[in-house]
RODO-2510 file (C-alpha; in nm, 4 decimals, decimal comma):
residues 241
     n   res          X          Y          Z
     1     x     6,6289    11,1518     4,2006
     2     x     6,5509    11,1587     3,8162
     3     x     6,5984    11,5506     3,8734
     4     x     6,9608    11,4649     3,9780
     5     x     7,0970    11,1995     3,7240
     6     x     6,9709    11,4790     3,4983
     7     x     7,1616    11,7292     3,6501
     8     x     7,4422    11,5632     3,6782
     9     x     7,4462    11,4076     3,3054
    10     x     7,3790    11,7988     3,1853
    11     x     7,6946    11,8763     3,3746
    12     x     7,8918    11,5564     3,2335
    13     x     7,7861    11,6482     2,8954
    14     x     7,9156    11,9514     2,9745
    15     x     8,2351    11,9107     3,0260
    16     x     8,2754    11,6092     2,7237
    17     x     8,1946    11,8280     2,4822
    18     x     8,2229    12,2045     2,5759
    19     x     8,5683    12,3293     2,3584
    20     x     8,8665    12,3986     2,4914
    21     x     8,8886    12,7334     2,2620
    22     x     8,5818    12,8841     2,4086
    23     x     8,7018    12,8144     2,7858
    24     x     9,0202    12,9181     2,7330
    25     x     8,8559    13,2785     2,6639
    26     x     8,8031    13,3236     3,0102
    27     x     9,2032    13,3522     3,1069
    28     x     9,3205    13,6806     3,2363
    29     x     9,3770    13,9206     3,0197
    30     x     9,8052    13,9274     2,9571
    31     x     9,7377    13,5467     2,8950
    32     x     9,5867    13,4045     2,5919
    33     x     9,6034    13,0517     2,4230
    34     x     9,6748    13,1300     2,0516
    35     x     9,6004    12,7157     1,9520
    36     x     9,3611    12,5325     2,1571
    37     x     9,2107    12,1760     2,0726
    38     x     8,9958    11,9238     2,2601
    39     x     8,7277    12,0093     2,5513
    40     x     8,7536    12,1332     2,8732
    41     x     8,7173    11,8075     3,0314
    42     x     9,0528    11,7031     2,8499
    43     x     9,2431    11,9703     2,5982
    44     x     9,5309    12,1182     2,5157
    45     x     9,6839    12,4517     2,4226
    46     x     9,9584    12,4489     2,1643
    47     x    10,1089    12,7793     2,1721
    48     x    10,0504    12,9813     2,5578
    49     x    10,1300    13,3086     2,5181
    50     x    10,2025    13,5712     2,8223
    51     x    10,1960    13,9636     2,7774
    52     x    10,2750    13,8585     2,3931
    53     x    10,5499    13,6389     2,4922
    54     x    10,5186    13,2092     2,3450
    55     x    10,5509    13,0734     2,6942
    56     x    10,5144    12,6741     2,5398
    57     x    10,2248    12,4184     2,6030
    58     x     9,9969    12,3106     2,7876
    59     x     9,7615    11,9942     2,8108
    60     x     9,5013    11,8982     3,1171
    61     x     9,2596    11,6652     3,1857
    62     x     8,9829    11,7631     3,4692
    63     x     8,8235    11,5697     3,7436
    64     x     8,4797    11,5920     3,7012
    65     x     8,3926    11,5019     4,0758
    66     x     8,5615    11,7447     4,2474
    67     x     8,3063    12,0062     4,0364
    68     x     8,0536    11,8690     4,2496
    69     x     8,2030    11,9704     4,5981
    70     x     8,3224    12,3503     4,4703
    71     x     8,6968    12,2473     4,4116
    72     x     8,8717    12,2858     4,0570
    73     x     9,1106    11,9334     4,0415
    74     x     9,2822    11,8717     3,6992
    75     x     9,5853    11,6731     3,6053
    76     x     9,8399    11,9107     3,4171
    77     x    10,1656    11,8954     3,2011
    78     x    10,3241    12,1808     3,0991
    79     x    10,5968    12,1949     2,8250
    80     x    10,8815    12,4484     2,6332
    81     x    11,1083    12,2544     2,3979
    82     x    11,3034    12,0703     2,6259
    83     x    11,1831    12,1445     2,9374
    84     x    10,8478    12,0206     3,1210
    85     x    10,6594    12,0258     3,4323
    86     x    10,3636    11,7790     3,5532
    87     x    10,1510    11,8260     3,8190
    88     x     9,8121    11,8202     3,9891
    89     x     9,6159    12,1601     4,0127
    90     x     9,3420    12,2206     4,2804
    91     x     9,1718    12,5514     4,3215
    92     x     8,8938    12,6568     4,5069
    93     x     8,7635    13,0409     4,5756
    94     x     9,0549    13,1116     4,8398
    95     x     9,3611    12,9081     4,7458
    96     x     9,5337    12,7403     4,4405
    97     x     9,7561    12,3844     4,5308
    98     x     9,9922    12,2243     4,3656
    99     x    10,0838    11,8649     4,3947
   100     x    10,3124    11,5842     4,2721
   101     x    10,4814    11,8325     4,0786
   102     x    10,8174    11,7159     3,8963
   103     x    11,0155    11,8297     3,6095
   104     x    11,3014    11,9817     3,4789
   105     x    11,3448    12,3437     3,3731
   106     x    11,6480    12,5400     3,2530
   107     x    11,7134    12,8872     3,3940
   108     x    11,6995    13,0505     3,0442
   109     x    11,3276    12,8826     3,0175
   110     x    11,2666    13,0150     3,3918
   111     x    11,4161    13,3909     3,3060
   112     x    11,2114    13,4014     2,9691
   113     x    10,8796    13,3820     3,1294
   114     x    10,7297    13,7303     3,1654
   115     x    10,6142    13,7049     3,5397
   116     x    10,9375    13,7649     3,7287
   117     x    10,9521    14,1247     3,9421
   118     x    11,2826    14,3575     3,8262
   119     x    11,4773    14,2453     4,0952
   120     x    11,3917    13,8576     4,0403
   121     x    11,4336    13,9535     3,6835
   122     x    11,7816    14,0945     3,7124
   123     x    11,9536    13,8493     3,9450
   124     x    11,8069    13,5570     3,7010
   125     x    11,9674    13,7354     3,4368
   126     x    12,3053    13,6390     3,5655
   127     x    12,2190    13,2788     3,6709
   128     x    12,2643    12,9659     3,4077
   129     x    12,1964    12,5993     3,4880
   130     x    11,9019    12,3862     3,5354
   131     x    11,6216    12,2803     3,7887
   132     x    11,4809    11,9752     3,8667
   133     x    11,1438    11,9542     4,0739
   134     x    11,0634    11,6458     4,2415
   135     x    10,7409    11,5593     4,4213
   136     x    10,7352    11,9261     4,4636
   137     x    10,4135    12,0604     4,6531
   138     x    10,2556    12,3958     4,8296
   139     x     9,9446    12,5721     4,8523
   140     x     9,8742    12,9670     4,7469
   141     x     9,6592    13,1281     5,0098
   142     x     9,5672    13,4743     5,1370
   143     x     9,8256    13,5953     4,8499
   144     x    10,1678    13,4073     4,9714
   145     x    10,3083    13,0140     4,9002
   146     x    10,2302    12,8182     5,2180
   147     x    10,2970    12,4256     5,3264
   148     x    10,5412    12,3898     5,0864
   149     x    10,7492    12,0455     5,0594
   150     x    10,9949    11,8469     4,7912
   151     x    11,2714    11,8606     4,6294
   152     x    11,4268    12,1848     4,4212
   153     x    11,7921    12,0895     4,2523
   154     x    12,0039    12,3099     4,0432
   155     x    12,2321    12,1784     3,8264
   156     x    12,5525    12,3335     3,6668
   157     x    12,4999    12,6467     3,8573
   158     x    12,6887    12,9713     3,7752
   159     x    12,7040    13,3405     3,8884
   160     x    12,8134    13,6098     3,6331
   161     x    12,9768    13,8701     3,7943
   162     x    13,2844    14,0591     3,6774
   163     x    13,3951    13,6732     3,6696
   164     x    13,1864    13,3409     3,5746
   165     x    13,1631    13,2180     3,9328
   166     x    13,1299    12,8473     3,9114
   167     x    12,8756    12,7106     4,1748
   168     x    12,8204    12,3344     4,0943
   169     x    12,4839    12,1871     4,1840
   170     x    12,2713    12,2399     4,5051
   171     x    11,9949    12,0815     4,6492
   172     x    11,6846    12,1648     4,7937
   173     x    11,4633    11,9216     5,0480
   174     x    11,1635    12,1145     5,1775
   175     x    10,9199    11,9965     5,4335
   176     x    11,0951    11,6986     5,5646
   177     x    11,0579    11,8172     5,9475
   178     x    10,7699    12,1012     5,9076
   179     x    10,6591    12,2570     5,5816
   180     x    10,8687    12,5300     5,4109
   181     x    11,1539    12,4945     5,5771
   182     x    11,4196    12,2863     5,4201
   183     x    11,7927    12,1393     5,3992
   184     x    11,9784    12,2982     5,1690
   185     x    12,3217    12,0848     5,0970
   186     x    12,5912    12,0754     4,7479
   187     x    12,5641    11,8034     4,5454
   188     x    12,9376    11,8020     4,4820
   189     x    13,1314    12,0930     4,3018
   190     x    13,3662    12,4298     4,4401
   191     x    13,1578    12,4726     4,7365
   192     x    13,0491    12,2665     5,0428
   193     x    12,7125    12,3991     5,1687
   194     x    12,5061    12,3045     5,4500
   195     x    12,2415    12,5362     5,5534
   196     x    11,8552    12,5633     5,6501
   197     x    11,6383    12,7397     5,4438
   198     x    11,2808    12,9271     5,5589
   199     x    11,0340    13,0146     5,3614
   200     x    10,7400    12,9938     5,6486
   201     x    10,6970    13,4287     5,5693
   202     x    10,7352    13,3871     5,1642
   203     x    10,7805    13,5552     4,9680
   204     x    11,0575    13,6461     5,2828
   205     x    11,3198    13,3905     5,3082
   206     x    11,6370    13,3179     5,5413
   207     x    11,9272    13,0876     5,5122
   208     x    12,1329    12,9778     5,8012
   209     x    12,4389    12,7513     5,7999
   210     x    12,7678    12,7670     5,6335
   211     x    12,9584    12,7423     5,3504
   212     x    13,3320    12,6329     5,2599
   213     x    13,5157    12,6546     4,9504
   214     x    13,6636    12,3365     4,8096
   215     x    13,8225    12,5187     4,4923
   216     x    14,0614    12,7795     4,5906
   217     x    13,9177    13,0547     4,3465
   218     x    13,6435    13,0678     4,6108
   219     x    13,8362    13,1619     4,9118
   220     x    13,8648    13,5529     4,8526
   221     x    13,5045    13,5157     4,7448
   222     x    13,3776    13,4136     5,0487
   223     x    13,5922    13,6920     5,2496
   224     x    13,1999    13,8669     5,2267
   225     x    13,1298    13,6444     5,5085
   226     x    13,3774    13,7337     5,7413
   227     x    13,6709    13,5108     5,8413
   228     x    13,6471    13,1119     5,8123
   229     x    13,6543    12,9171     6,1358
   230     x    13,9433    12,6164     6,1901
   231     x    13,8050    12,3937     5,9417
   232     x    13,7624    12,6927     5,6601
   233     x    13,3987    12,6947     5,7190
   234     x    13,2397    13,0464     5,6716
   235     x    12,8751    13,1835     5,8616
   236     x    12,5857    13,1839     5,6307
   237     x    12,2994    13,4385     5,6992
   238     x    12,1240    13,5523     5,4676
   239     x    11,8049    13,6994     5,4278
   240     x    11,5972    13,7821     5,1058
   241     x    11,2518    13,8129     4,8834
***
């Protein structure tokens, strides 16, 4: 027993007083923390930076306990000017989960960051607005997003093609009949959507359900999708990664 308490006050000790700017050497390589301050129990990086690029903030404070039993737990908020995300973290050696997440992030913020593929990369490029996470939640295993649930909402949405196409706000509500698959509805604007979103193959997705223009500018626009039944409702299937 006296071997223990010792053991486990070595470990505590640890973790009080260990810095955060030697622990923080141990990120991947394209990410460094230029400003670090505090411990690893409970620091903060001031300036993040990714493949050169200042990607904001980032504070945490661990959970000791969960060292014990082989799982990484930490409480983490995550900031760039005006936009933030808080969360809980928990990693072991086969999967990475993410909890209670909530936030808000502009799509200018979300397009800076350097970890977007070309073709993410490109159609971001064209997309302004916001998102809001709420009680957002999902669990990285055997290299894909799994059990994902919350809420996703983009607000002031809009398209640049040859025209600014104007698409309002839309919602996301994930996991509220079986994980990663959600409702996906418009929160008022040019365009009435009600569809179903899967994500249970991510990064492979599918959207089902229909779409109607409330603004007439849309109505050529949504010739794409064939012809609109009786109540002006167009056939939404789309599929993506």
């Amino acid at each position: 027993m006296p071997l223990l308490l010792c053991s486990l006050g070595l470990i505590i000790g640890v973790l009080v007083w260990f810095p955060a700017s030697l622990a923080l050497r141990a990120l991947p390589g394209p990410i460094r923390c230029a400003v670090a301050t505090g411990t690893l129990w409970q620091g903060r990086c001031s300036r993040l930076v990714a493949q050169e690029v200042p990607v904001g903030a980032i504070a945490w404070q661990l959970r000791p306990a969960e060292l014990l039993g082989g799982r990484l737990s930490l409480h983490m908020i995550w900031w760039l000017e005006d936009d933030h995300l808080r969360g809980e973290i928990d990693a072991t050696r086969d999967s990475l989960t993410l909890s209670s997440l909530r936030g808000r992030l502009d799509l200018a913020t979300i397009r800076s960051l350097p970890i977007w593929p070309a073709g993410v990369s490109a159609r971001l490029a064209r997309t302004e607005g916001s998102l809001r996470v709420e009680r957002f939640e999902g669990t990285r295993r055997g290299g894909r997003w799994v059990d994902l649930r919350g809420t996703l909402e983009g607000e002031g949405l809009e398209w640049q093609a040859q025209d600014r196409w104007v698409v309002g706000g839309v919602r996301v509500i994930l996991g509220v009949d079986r994980p990663s698959v959600g409702e996906v509805i418009d929160t008022g604007g040019p365009l009435e959507i009600k569809a179903t979103l899967f994500l249970e193959a991510a990064p492979t997705w599918t959207l089902e359900g229909s779409v109607r223009a409330r603004d007439a500018a849309w109505v050529p626009r949504l010739s794409v999708f064939g012809p609109p039944d009786p109540l002006g409702r167009h056939r939404l299937s789309i599929e993506g990664r």
